[in-house]
C-alpha positions in Angstrom: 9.9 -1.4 8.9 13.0 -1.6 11.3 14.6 -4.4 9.1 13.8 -2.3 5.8 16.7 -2.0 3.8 15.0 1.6 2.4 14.6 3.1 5.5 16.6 4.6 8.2 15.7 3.7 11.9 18.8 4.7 13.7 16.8 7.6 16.0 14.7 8.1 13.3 10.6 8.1 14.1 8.9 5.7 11.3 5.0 7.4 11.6 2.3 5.4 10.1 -1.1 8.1 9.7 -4.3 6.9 8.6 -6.0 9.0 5.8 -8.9 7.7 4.6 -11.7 5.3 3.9 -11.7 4.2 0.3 -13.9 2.5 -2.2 -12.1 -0.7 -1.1 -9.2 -0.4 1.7 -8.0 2.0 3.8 -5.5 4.3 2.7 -2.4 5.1 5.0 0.6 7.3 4.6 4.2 5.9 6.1 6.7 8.2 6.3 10.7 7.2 6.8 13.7 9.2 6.3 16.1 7.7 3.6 19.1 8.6 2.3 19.6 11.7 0.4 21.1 10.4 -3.2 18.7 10.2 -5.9 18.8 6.2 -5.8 18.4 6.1 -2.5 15.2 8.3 -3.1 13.8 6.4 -6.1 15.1 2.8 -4.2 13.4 3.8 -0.6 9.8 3.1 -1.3 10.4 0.3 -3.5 11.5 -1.4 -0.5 9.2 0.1 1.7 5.9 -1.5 -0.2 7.6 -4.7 -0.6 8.0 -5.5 3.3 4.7 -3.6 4.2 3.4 -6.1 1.9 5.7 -9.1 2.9 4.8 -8.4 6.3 0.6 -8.6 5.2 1.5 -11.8 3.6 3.1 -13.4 6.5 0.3 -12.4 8.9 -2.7 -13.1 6.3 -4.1 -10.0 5.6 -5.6 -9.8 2.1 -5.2 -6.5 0.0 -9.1 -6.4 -1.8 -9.8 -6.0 -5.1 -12.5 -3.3 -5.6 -16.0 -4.8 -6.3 -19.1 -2.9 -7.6 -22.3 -4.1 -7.7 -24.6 -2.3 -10.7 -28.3 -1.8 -9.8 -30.4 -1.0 -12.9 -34.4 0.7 -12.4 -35.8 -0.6 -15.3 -34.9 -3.9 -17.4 -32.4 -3.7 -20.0 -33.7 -4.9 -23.4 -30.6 -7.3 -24.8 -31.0 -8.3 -28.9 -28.8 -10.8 -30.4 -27.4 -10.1 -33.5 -26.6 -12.6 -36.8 -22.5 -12.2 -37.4 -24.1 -13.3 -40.9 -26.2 -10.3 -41.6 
């Protein structure tokens, strides 16, 4: 976050708060302070999720892909149909 080009780190405190246990991570909130214009604003987080995400890369940690796994009580009856009929 210090060499983000979104955020400002000049006696600014970068605070990283954990919020949560999801179906498949766990979710954090970063807060920066950014410029004030409205690209600035709409330009910050862009670059924010890109080094977060550069920085994952480079030390191999994996974002998951939620997985579900779909227990039925009973058996499901399957019937095949004829596209002809």
């Amino acid at each position: 976050m210090k060499d983000c080009p979104g955020a400002l780190t000049d006696n600014k405190p970068i605070q990283i708060f954990a919020q949560e246990f999801a179906d498949s991570s766990i979710n954090f909130e970063v807060t920066w302070w950014t410029g004030s214009s409205p690209l600035d604003v709409r330009q910050s987080p862009d670059a924010v999720v890109a080094t977060v995400k550069k920085a994952f890369d480079n030390a191999g940690i994996e974002i998951p892909f939620p997985h579900r796994t779909l227990t039925f009580g009973d058996a499901i009856p399957v019937r095949l149909s004829n596209p002809d009929n």
